[in-house]
C-alpha atoms as one frame of an Amber mdcrd trajectory, in Angstrom:
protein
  36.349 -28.582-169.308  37.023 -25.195-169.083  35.115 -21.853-167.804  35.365
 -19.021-169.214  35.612 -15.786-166.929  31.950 -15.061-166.439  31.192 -18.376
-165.463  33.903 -18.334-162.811  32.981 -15.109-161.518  29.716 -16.572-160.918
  30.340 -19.526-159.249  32.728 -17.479-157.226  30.002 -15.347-155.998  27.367
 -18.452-154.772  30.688 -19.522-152.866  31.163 -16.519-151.330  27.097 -16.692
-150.237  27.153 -19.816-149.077  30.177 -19.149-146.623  28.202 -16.002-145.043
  25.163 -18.059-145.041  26.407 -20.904-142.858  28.992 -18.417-140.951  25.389
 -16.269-140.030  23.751 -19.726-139.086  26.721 -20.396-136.742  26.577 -17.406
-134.381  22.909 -17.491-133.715  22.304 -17.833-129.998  20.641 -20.382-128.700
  17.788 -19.256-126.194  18.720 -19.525-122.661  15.816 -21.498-121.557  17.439
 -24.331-123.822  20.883 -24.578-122.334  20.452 -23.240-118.707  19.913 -25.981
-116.114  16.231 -27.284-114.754  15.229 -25.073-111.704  14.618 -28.016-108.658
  11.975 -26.473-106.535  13.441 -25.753-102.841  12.174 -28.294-100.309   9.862
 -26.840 -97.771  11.300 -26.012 -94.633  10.948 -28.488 -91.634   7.637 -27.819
 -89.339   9.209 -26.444 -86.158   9.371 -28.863 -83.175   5.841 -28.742 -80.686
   6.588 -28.126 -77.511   5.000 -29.555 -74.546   3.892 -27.033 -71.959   6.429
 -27.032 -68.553   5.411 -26.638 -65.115   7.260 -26.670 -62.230   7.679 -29.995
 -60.240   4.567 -32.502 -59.911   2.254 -30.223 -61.299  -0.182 -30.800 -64.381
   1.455 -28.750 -67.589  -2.014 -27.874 -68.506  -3.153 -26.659 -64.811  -0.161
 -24.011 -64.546  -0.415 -22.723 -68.049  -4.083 -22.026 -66.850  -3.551 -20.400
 -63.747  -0.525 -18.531 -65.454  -3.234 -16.788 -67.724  -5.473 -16.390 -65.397
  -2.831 -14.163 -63.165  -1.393 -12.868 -66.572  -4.981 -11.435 -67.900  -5.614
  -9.402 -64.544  -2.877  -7.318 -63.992  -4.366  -5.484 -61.625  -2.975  -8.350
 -59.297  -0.731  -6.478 -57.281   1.428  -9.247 -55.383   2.387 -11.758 -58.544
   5.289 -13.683 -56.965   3.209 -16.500 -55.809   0.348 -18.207 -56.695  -2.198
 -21.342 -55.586  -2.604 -24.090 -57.893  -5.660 -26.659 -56.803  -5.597 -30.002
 -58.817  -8.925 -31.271 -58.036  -8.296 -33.893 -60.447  -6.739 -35.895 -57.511
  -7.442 -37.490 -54.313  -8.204 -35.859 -51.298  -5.676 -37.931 -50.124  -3.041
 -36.846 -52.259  -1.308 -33.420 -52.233  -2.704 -30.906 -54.257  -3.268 -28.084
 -53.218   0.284 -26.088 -54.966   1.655 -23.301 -53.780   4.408 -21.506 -56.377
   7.182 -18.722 -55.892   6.960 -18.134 -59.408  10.662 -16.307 -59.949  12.416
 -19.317 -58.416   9.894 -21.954 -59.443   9.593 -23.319 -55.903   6.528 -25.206
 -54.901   5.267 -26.642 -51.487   2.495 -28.951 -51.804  -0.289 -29.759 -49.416
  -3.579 -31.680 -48.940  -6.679 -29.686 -49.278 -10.390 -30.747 -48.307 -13.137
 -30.588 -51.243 -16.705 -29.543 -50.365 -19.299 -32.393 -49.778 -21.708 -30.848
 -52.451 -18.779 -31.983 -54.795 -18.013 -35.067 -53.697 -21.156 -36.425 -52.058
 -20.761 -40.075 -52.227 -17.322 -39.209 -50.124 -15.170 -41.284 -52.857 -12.481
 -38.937 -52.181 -12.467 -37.378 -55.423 -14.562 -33.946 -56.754 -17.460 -35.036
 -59.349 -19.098 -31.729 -59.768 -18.561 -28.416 -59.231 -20.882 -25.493 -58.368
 -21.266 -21.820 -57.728 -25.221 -21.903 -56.107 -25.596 -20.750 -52.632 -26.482
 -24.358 -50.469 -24.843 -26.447 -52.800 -21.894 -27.178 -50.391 -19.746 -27.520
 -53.357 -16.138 -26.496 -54.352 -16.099 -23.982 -56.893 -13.387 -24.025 -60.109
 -11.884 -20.937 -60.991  -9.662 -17.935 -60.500  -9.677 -16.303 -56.663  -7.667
 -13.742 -55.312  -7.010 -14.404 -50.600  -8.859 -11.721 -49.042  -9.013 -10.476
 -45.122  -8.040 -12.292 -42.190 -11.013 -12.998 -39.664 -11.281 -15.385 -36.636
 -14.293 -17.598 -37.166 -15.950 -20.864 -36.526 -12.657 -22.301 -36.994 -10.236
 -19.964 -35.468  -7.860 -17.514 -37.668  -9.254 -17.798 -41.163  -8.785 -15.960
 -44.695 -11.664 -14.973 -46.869 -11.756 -15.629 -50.838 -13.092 -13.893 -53.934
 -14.329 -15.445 -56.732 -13.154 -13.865 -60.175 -14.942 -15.927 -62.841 -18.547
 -17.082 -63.416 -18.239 -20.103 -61.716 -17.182 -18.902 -58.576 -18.020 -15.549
 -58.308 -20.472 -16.104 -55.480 -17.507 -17.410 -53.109 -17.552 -14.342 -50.600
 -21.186 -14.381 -50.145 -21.441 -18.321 -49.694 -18.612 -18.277 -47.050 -16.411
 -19.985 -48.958 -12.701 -19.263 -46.859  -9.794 -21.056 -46.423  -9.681 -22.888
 -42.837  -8.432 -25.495 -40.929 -10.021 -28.425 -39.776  -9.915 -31.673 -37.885
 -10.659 -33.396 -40.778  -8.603 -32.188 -42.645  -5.426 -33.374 -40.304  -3.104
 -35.840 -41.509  -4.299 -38.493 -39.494  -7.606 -39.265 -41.487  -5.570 -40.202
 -44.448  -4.104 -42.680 -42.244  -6.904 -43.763 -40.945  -9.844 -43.192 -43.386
  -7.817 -43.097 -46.679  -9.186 -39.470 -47.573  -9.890 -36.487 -46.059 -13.037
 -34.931 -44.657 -15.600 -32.737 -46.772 -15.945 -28.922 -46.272 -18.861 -27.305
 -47.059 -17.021 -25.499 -50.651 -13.781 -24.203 -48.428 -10.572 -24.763 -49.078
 -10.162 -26.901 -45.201  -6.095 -27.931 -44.151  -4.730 -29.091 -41.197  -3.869
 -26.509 -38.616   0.054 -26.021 -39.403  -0.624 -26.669 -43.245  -3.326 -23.646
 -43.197  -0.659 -21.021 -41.272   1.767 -21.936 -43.966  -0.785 -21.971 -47.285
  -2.367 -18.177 -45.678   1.293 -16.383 -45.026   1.895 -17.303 -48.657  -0.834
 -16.126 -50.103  -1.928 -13.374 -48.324  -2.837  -9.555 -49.486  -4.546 -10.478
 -52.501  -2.855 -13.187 -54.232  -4.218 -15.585 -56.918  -5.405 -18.602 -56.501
  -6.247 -21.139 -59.579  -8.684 -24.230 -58.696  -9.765 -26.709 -61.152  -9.950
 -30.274 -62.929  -8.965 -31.399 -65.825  -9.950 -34.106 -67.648
């Protein structure tokens, strides 16, 4: 068969459009979306590690981070190297009363009496506490030591109550002392201490050490925690 020259020139020309047809198809991009990779979604980071409160030697975490506060939200606490922790939470047989040099993180421990408005089946332990005038209780809260006076019970230091709960201290009596029954012996021979009547009551050479600590105004913290 053969073509004449208009025929050839025509089927020469579809050629030609079919070769820029397909070479347009070939260089279209593809959209991005299509070829890029899936995006994984970054795993959240890991919850950061709790912490358990720290307190210096044999007392309760929860106690000292307490009494820290309380010292840290009155900073018009002049003398802030040491502090009293109380832990009514234990035994009048048991050490509890804490003293703490705070920059060194020392601590002395020594029994303390309770009040017998607090304790008045004399179980040893504090079961209520109270701020009313002839309750004979122990009060909980923040105190800072007060003036030296010589008393009922020889040289003793006077205490004022800071928070609602014990802010009647001063003018219930309520001082730091020391008392026979408060010695070491009545462990030994009772199991417990004596009851005050709300004051913080040691045995003679316990009381001399506990006052030259604490003196001019320092803070003491007493409580119980559950």
């Amino acid at each position: 068969m053969s073509l004449n020259r208009r025929e050839m020139l025509r089927l020469g020309a579809a050629g030609a459009g079919g070769l820029l047809i397909s070479s347009a198809a070939s260089s279209v991009s593809l959209p991005m979306g299509i070829l890029a990779a899936p995006r994984v979604p970054l795993a959240p980071p890991p919850p950061a590690p709790l912490t358990a409160p720290t307190a210096p030697g044999g007392i309760n975490p929860l106690l000292f981070q307490k009494a820290k506060a309380a010292l840290d939200s009155r900073p018009w606490i002049r003398n802030r190297d040491s502090i009293g922790i109380v832990d009514f939470a234990k035994a009048s047989n048991e050490a509890r009363f804490h003293v703490v040099h705070l920059p060194s993180g020392q601590v002395e421990t020594y029994p303390v009496a309770h009040g017998r408005g607090s304790d008045p089946d004399h179980s040893g332990f504090v079961e209520r506490f109270s701020n009313d005038f002839g309750s004979h209780a122990t009060s909980n809260g923040a105190y800072t030591t007060a003036e030296t006076y010589n008393g009922k019970y020889g040289l003793s230091m006077k205490v004022r109550g800071l928070d609602w709960t014990n802010n009647h201290a001063e003018s219930r009596a309520i001082v730091i002392h020391n008392a026979w029954y408060a010695e070491d012996e009545m462990i030994a021979i009772h199991g417990k201490l004596g009851r005050s009547e709300g004051c913080f009551a040691f045995s003679k050479a316990n009381q001399w050490k506990v006052m030259s600590r604490l003196a001019d105004g320092r803070l003491i913290y007493a409580d119980k925690l559950a």
